[in-house]
N, C-alpha and C positions, 0 to 999 in steps of 0.2 A: 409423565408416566401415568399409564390408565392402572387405578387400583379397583377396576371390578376385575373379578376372573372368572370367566365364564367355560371356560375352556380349558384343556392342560394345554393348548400353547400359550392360552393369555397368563396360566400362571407362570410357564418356563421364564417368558417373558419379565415378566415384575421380578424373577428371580436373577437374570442375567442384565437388567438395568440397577439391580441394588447389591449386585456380585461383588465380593470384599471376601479376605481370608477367612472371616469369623463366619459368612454364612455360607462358603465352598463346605466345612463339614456337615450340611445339608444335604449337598447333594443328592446321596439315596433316595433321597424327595424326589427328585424330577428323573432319575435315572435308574435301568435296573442295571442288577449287579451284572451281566453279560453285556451292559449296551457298548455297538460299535461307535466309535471315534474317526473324524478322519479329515486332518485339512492339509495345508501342503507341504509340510514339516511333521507329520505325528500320523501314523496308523494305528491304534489298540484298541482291542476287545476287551473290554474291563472295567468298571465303576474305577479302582486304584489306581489304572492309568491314566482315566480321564483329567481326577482328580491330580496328580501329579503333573499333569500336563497344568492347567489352569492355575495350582498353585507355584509353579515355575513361573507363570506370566505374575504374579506377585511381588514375585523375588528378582528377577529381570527389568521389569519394568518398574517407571514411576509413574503412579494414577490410572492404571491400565483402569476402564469403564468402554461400558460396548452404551451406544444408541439406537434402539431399533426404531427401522422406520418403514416397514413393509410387513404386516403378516398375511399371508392367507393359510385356511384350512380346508380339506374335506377330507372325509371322512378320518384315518386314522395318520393321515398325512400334515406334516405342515411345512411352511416356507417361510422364512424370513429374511429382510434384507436390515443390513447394519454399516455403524460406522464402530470402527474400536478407534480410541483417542486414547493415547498415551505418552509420556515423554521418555525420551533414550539420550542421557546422558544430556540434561535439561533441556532437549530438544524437541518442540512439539511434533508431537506425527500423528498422523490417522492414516487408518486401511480402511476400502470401501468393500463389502463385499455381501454373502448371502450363505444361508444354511437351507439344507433339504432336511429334514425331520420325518422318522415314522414312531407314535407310539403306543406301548400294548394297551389292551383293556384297560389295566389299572390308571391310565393316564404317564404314564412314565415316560421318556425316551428309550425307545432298543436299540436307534439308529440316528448317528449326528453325523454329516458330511458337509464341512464348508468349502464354502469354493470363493476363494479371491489370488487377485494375479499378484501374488508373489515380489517377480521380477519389477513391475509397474510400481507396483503399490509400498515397495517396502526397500525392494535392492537397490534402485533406481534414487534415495532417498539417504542413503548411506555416501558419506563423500566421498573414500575411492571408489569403492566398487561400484557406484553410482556412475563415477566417469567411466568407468567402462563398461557399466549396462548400457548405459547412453550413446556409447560410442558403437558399441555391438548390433542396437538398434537399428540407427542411423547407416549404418552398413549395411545390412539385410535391406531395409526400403528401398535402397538404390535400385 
């Protein structure tokens, strides 16, 4: 973990590698109260939503922690790519994926959109429904 922050992506960052229940009521820090949301389970416009969304991932999961391992910035844009590790039902799992970020003057997020494959990364991973993403797959490539 890089502890300089030079940047509001570099502090989003230090923020969502030391993410835990106690410091989600931070939030407003890195978010304003209209900012969009949006990955491939959740659309909301809302600081409350957002929030509810992440502290779901608390309560759902066990150890949920993101690793990032890709930033860039310009100008009021940023990008990052991550791993989320966590266990389902003492089962190890990680999703590989990435966020697009815009935020306003004050350094905030207005704008969160992640993008990772779902199906691949996560249904695929599940035992039934995993045989038959697998098998759905494997039928389509033919």
């Amino acid at each position: 973990m890089n502890s300089i922050v030079n940047t509001p992506l570099d502090a989003l960052v230090q923020w969502y590698e030391t993410l835990s229940p106690a410091s989600l009521e931070n939030i407003g820090a890195y978010y304003v109260d209209d900012a969009y949301f949006r990955d491939p389970f959740n659309e909301v416009k809302a600081l409350a939503g957002i929030q509810k969304i992440m502290g779901d991932m608390f309560e759902r999961l066990e150890n949920p922690h993101f690793v990032i391992e890709d930033r860039l910035t310009q100008g009021q844009a940023g990008f990052i790519t991550w791993r989320f590790i966590f266990s389902l039902r003492c089962k190890p799992m990680q999703i590989h994926g990435s966020t697009h970020l815009r935020f306003a003057a004050d350094g905030r997020v207005t704008f969160h959109r992640d993008y990772w494959d779902a199906a691949g990364e996560l249904y695929e991973k599940l035992p039934a429904l995993g045989w038959l993403m697998r098998r759905l797959k494997k039928m389509f490539a033919s």
